[in-house]
C-alpha positions in Angstrom: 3.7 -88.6 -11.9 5.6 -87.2 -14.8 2.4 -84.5 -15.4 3.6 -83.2 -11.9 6.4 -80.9 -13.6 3.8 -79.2 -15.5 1.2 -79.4 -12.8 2.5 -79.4 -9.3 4.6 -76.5 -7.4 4.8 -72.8 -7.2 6.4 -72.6 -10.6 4.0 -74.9 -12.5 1.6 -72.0 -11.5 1.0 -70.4 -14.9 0.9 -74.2 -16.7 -2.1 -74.7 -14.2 -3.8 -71.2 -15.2 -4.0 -72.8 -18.8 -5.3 -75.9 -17.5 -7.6 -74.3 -15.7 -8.4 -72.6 -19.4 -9.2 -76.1 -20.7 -11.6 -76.9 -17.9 -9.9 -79.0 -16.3 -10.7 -79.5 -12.1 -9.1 -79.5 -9.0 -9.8 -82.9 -9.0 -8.2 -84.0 -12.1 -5.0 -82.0 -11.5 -4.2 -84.9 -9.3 -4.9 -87.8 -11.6 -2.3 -89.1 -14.1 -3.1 -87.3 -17.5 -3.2 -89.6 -20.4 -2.7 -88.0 -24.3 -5.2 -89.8 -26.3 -3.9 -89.4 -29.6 -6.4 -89.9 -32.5 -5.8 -90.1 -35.7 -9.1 -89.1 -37.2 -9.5 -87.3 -40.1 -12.1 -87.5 -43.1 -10.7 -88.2 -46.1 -9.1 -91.9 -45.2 -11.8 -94.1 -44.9 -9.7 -96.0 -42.6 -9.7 -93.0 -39.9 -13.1 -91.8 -40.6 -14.7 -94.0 -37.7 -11.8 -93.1 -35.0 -13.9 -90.0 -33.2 -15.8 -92.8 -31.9 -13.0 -95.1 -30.8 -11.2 -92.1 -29.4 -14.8 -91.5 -27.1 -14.4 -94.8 -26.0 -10.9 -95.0 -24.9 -11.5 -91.9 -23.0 -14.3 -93.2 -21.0 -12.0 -96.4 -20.5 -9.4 -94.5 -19.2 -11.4 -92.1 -16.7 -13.2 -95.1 -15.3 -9.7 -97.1 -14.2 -9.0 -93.2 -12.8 -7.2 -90.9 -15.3 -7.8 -88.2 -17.4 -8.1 -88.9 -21.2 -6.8 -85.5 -23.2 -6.9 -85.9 -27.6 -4.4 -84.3 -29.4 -4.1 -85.3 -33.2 -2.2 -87.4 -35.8 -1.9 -86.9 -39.6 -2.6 -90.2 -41.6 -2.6 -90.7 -45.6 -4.7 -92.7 -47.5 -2.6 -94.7 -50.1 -5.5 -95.8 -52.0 -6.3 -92.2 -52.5 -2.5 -91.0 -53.0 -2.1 -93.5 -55.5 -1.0 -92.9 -59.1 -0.2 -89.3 -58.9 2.4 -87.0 -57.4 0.8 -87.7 -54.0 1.9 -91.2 -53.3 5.7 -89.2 -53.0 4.1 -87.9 -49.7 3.1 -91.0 -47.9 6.1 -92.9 -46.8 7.7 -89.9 -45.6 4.8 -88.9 -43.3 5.6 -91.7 -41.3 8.8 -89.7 -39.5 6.6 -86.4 -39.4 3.9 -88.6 -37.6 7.0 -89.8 -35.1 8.2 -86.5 -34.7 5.0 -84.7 -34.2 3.9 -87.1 -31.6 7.1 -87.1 -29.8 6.9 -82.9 -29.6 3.1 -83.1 -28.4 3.6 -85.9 -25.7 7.1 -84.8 -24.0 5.7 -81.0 -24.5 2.6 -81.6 -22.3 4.4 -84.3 -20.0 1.7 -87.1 -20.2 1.9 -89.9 -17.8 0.7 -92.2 -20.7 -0.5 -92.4 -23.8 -3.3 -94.6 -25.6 -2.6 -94.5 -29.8 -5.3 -94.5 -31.9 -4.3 -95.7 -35.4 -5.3 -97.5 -38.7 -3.3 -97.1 -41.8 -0.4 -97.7 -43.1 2.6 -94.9 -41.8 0.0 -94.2 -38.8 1.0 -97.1 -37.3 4.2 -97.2 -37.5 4.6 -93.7 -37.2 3.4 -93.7 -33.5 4.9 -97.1 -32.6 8.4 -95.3 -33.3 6.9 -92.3 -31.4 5.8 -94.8 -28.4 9.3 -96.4 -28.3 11.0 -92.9 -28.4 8.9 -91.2 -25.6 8.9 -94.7 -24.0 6.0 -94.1 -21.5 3.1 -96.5 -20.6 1.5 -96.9 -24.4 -1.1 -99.2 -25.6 -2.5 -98.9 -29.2 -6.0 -100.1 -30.5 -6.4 -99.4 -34.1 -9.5 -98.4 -36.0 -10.0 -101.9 -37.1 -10.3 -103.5 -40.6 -13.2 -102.7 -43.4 -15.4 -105.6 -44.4 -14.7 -107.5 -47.8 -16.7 -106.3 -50.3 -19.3 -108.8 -52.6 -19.0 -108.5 -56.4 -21.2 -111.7 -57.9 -21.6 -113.5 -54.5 -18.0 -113.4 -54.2 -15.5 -111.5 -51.7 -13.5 -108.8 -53.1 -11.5 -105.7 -51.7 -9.3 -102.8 -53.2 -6.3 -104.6 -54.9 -9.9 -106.2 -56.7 -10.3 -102.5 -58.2 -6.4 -101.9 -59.0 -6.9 -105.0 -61.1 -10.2 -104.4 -63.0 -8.7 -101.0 -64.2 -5.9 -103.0 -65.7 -9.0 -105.7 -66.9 -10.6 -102.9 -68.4 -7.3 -101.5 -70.3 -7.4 -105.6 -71.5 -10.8 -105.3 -73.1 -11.6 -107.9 -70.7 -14.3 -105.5 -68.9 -16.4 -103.5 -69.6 -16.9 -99.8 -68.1 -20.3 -100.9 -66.5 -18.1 -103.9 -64.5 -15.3 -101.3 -63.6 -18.5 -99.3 -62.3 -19.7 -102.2 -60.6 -16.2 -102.8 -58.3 -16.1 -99.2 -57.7 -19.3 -99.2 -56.0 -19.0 -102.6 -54.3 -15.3 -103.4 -53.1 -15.1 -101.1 -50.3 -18.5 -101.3 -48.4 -17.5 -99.7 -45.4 -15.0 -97.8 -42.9 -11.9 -99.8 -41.9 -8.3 -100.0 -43.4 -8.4 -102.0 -46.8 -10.0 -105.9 -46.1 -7.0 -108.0 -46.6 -3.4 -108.4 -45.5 -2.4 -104.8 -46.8 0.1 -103.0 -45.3 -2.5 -101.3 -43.0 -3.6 -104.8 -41.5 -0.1 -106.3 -41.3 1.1 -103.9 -39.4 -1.8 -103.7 -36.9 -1.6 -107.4 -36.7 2.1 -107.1 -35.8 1.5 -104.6 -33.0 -0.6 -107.6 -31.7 2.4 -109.9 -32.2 4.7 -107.0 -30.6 2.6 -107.2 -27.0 1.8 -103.6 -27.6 -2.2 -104.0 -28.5 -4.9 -106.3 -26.9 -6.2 -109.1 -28.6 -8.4 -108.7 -31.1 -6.5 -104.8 -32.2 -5.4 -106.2 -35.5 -8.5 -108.4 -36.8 -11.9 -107.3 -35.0 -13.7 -105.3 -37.8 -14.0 -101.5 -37.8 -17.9 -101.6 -37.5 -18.5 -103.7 -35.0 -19.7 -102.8 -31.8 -16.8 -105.0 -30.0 -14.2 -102.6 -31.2 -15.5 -99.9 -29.3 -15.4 -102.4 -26.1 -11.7 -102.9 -27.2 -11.1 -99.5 -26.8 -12.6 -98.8 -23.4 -10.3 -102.1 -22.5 -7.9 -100.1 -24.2 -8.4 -97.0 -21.9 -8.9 -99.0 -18.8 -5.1 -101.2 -19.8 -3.0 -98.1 -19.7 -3.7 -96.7 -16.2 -2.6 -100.5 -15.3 0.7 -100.2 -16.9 0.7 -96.6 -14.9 0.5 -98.7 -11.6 2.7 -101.6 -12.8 5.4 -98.6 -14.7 5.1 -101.0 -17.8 6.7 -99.4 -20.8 7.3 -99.3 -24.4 10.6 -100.4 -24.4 9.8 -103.4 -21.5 7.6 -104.6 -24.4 9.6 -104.2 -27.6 12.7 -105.9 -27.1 14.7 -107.6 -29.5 12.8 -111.2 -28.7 9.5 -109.7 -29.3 10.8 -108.2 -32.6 11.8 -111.8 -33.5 8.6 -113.3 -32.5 7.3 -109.8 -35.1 8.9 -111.5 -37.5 7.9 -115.1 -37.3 4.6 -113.9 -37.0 5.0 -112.0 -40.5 6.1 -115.0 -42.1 3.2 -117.6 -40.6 0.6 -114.5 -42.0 2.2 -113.5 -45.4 2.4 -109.9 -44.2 2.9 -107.0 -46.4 6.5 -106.2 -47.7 6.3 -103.0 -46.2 7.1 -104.8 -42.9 10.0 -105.2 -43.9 11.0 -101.0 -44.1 8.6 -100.7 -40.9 9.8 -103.5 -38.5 13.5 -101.9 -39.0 12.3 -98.4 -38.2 10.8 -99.5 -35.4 13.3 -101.8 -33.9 16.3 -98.5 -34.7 14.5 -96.7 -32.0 15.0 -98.7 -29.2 18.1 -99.6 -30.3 17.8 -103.0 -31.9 19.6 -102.8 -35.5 19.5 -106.2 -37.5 20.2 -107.3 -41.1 16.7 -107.8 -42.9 18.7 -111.4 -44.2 17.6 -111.8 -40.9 14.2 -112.3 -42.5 15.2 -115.1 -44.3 16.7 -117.0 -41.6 13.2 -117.1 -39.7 11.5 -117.4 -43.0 13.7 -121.3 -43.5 11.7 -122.2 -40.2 8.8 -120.6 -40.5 5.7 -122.3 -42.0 3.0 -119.6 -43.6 -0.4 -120.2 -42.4 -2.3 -118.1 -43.5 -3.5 -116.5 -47.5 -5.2 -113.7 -46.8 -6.2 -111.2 -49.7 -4.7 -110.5 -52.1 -3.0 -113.7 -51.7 -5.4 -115.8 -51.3 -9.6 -115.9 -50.7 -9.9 -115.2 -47.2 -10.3 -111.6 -45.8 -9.4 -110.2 -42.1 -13.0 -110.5 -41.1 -12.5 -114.5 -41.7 -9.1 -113.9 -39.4 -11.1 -112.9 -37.0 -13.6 -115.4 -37.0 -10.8 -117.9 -36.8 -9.7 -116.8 -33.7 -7.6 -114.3 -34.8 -3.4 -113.5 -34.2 -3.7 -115.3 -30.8 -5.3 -117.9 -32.3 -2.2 -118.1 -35.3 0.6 -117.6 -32.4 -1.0 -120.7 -30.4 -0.5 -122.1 -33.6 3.0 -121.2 -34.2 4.7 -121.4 -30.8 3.4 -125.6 -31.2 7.0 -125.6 -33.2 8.8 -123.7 -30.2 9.5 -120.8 -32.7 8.0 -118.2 -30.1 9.5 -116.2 -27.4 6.5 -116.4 -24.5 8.3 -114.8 -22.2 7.8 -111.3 -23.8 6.1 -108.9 -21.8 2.6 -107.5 -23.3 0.2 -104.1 -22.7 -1.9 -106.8 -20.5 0.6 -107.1 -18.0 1.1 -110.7 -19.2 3.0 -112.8 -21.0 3.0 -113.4 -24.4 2.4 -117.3 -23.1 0.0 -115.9 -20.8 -2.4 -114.3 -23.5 -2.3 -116.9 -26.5 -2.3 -120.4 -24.4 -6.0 -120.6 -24.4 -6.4 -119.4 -28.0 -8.4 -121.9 -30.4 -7.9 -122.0 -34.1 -11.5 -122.3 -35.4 -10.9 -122.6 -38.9 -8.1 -124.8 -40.6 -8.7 -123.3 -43.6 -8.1 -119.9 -42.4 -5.4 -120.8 -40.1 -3.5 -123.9 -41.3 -2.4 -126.0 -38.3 1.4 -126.1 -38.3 1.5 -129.8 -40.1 -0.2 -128.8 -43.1 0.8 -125.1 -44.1 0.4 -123.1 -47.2 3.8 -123.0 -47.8 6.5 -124.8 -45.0 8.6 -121.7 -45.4 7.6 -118.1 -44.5 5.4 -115.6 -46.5 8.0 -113.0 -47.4 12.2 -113.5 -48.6 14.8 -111.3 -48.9 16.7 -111.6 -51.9 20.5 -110.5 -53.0 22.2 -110.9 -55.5 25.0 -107.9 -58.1 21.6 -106.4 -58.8 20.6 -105.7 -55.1 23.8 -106.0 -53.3 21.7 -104.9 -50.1 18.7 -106.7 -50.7 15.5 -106.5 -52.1 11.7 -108.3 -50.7 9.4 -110.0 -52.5 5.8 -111.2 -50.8 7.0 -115.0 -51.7 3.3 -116.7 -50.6 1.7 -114.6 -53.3 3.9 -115.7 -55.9 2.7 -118.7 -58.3 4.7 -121.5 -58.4 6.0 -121.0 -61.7 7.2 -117.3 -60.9 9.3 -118.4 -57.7 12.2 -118.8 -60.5 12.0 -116.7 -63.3 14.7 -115.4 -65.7 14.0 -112.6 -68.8 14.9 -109.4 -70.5 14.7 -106.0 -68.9 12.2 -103.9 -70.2 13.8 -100.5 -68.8 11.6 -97.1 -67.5 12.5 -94.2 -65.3 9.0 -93.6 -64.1 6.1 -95.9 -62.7 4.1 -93.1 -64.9 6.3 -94.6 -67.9 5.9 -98.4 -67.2 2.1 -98.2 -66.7 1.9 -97.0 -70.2 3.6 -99.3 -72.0 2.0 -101.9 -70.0 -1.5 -101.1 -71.1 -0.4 -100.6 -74.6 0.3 -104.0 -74.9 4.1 -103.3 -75.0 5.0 -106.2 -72.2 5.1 -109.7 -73.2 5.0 -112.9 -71.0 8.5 -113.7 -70.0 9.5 -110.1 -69.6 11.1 -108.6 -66.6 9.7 -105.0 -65.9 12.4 -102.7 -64.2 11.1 -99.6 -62.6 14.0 -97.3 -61.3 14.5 -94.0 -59.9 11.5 -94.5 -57.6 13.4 -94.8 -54.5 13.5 -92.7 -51.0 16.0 -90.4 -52.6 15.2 -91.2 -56.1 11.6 -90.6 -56.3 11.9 -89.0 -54.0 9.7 -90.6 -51.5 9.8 -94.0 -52.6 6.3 -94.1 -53.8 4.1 -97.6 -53.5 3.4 -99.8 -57.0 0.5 -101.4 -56.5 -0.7 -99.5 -59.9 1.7 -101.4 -62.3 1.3 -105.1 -60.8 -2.4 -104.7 -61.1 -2.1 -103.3 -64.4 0.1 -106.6 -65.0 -2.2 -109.0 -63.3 -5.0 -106.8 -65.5 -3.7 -107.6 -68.7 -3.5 -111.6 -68.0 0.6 -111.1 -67.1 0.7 -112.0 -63.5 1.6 -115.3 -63.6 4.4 -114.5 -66.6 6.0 -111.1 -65.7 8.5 -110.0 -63.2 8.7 -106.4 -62.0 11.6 -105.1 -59.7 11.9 -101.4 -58.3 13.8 -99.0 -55.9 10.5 -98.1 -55.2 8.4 -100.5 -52.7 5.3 -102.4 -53.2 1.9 -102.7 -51.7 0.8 -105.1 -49.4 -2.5 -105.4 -52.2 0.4 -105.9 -54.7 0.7 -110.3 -55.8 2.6 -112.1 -58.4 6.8 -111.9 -58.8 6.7 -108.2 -57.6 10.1 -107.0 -56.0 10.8 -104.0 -54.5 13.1 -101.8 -52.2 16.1 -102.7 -54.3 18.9 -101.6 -52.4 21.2 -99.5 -52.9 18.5 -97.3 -54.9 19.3 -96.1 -58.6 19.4 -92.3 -57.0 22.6 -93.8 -54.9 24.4 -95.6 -57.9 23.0 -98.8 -57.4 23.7 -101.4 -60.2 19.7 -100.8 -60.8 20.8 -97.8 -62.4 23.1 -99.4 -65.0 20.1 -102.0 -66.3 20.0 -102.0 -70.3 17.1 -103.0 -72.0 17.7 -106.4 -72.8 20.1 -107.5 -70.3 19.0 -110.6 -68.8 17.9 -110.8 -65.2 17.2 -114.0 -63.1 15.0 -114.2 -60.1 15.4 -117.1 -57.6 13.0 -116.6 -54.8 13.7 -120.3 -53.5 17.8 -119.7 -53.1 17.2 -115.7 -52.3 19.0 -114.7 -55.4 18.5 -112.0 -58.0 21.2 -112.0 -60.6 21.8 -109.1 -63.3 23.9 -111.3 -65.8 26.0 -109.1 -67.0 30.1 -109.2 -65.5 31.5 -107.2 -62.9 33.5 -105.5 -65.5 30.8 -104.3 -67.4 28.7 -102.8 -64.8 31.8 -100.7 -63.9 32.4 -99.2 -67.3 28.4 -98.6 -67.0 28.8 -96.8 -64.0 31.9 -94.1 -65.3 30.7 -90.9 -66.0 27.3 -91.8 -64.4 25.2 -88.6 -62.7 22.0 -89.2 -60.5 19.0 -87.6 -62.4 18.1 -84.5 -60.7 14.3 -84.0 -60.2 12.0 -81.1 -59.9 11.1 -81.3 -56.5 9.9 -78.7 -53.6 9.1 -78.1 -50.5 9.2 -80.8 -47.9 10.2 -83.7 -50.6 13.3 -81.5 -51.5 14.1 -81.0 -47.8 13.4 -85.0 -47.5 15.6 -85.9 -50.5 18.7 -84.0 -48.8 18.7 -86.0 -46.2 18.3 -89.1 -47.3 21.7 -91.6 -48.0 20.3 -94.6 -47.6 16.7 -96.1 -47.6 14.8 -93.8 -45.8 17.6 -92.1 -43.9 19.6 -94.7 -42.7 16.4 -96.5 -40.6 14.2 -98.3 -42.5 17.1 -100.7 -44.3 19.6 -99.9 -41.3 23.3 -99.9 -42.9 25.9 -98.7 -41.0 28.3 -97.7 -44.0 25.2 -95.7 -44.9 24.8 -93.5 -41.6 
């Protein structure tokens, strides 16, 4: 066992005088120690339930034989972060979560580990921490919140983003603001629909790294905390089978990762997380490689805020398994992948049952016959940029409008609600990148004001910063390379016309080559009063989010 080197021997003797301080047994000195790590805290609402999930995956994992040990993860609430110098911390805790983890499982020498997760850098945080330590891992989140019910009808967080901006319309009143505030998020859980939080709990379903149900079985019921005992129990059998991390995520199960974000209409944070993720082990691809998948891909699925079904519905459908059944029907699967059960990917979903066609369209009659997200390129994002195509209207997939021109999501909100943007107008939001911002902080605030003011169906907004999976409409983010770097972002006039082509992947600043070069002459990044571990951050980074969320290798 790899606990041996701190446990076994003449010179492990002092280690085994502190574990003798924890009270641990004779007994237990000889059974493979597994780090529970927990990521309860209580000031996310989607972490304030995990105590109880980290209980259960401990009595899991000394029934099958081992000896559960908790040691903690950080975890940000975006919801709460949002609008305010905070949101510049969130992204990058995902790398501190990594790092930390790495330090506290290699440290102590567990023989396996059992994540306990729920929002949105928490998960991929420890899934880069998983493939780095690369010891038998399984993850079971904390499970999605409930939709709230404002006027017998299902509603959820991006529901209150967007009544703020109804209220700054005159279209509601303080006492409905009031009302969604008490209503839209009824319980514990990570935000209702297919937020950032969700997708990416979903996808570490899809990856073969959680058991079925991880991503969709709600936060308060009582089957979650059977989950997690199954949980405990699955990663002493990976200890017996010497199943690991990186037998699991390969590049074919990153692929099937993908397809599977495409058939749910998955955040566009996937697209900076899946990269991450897929750089530690090794796997570097092109996120054009998106759009390849996308072309074949048929979305299946309109969760929130995209549609009117929530991840409790997803669940009663039959959940992921029941969408990959679905999927591989068109062969776009790999089921030979490995998974946390110690079966195949085939293995797992060929008994699956879609119980809901309107939850989860069968293949033949999809949303959309292409995929849920697209990566487009074009002289404005020479790198690319991602836009959350299935929650685009129709009549926003091409688009073409002056730049209206701010610095600052602060900036942009404001002339938003003062009724300065006008249908037609294309709302450019720069300097929010990793470097730029720094910290490349999340808009969900402007596209609800937008959708708020009647707009979302009539503005375009495009950013260096990213977007929310809660975020809907013609909403494009993670323009790269970021204004901060000298991206042709930073050279936008007010006025210039852009066009946005989400069915040919193109966005097109027209303005010539020539121009944008005489822009660029003289040009200086715009230096920002920052501190601490942003300024630190900022240093560091040279492309977006240093060099492994959109992998370049001219950028390393």
């Amino acid at each position: 066992m790899i606990s041996d080197n701190a446990r076994k021997g003449m010179q492990a003797a002092p280690a085994r005088s502190l574990f003798n301080a924890l009270g641990m047994t004779e007994e237990e000195m000889h059974k493979p120690m597994i780090g529970i790590v927990c990521s309860y805290n209580e000031i996310v609402p989607g972490h304030m339930n995990l105590d109880k999930i980290a209980q259960a995956v401990k009595m899991g994992v000394a029934e099958a034989g081992g000896v559960p040990v908790m040691f903690p993860a950080i975890a940000v609430c975006d919801g709460i972060a949002m609008g305010h110098v905070g949101m510049k911390y969130s992204l990058v805790t995902r790398d501190l979560i990594a790092d930390s983890t790495e330090c506290m499982a290699i440290a102590h020498q567990f023989d396996g580990l059992v994540m306990i997760p729920n929002c949105d850098k928490n998960v991929p945080g420890l899934l880069m921490a998983a493939a780095r330590v690369n010891i038998p891992t399984v993850f079971v989140s904390g499970g999605p919140m409930l939709a709230g019910h404002i006027h017998g009808k299902k509603r959820s967080l991006s529901s209150m983003f967007e009544a703020v901006g109804s209220f700054a319309a005159g279209t509601m009143t303080e006492e409905d603001v009031r009302n969604y505030e008490e209503n839209v998020c009824p319980t514990c859980g990570s935000c209702s629909g297919m937020y950032t939080a969700n997708s990416m709990n979903c996808l570490t379903e899809v990856l073969g790294m959680g058991l079925r149900g991880n991503g969709t079985i709600p936060a308060v019921y009582s089957q979650r905390l059977r989950l997690a005992k199954h949980a405990g129990m699955a990663v002493m059998d990976m200890i017996e089978k010497n199943i690991r991390p990186r037998d699991i995520m390969t590049k074919e199960a990153f692929e099937n990762a993908l397809t599977m974000d495409m058939a749910l209409g998955c955040s566009t944070n996937t697209m900076l997380h899946i990269p991450a993720i897929a750089h530690e082990v090794g796997f570097d691809f092109d996120i054009e490689m998106a759009n390849r998948i996308s072309e074949k891909t048929p979305n299946l699925c309109h969760l929130a805020p995209a549609g009117p079904t929530y991840m409790e519905d997803l669940n009663e459908a039959g959940g992921i398994y029941a969408v990959m059944n679905e999927i591989s029907k068109l062969g776009l699967l790999n089921l030979d992948c490995m998974t946390v059960t110690g079966k195949t990917v085939g293995e797992n979903i060929k008994n699956a049952i879609n119980l809901n066609p309107e939850v989860i369209r069968p293949v033949d009659e999809p949303y959309m016959k292409t995929g849920g997200l697209a990566v487009l390129k074009g002289n404005l994002a020479p790198r690319g940029c991602v836009v959350k195509r299935s929650a685009v209207v129709p009549e926003m997939m091409v688009h073409e409008g002056p730049a209206r021109v701010f610095e600052s999501e602060e900036e942009a909100i404001t002339a938003i609600k003062g009724g300065k943007i006008v249908a037609g107008d294309v709302v450019v939001i720069r300097y929010e990148g990793p470097k730029g911002g720094p910290g490349m902080r999340e808009m969900l605030n402007p596209t609800s004001a937008i959708a708020g003011m009647g707009l979302g169906s009539s503005v375009a907004l495009i950013t260096d910063g990213r977007f929310s999976g809660a975020s809907r409409g013609a909403s494009i983010g993670h323009v790269s390379p970021e204004a901060a770097l000298g991206g042709p972002i930073a050279f936008v006039h007010e006025g210039d016309i852009i066009r946005i082509n989400i069915p040919e992947y193109k966005i097109e600043l027209k303005v010539s080559d020539e121009e944008l070069a005489k822009r660029k002459e003289g040009w200086m990044p715009k230096e920002k009063n920052v501190s601490g571990y942003l300024a630190r951050y900022a240093k560091l980074v040279t492309s977006a989010d240093r060099g492994a969320i959109l992998h370049s290798p001219e950028n390393d």
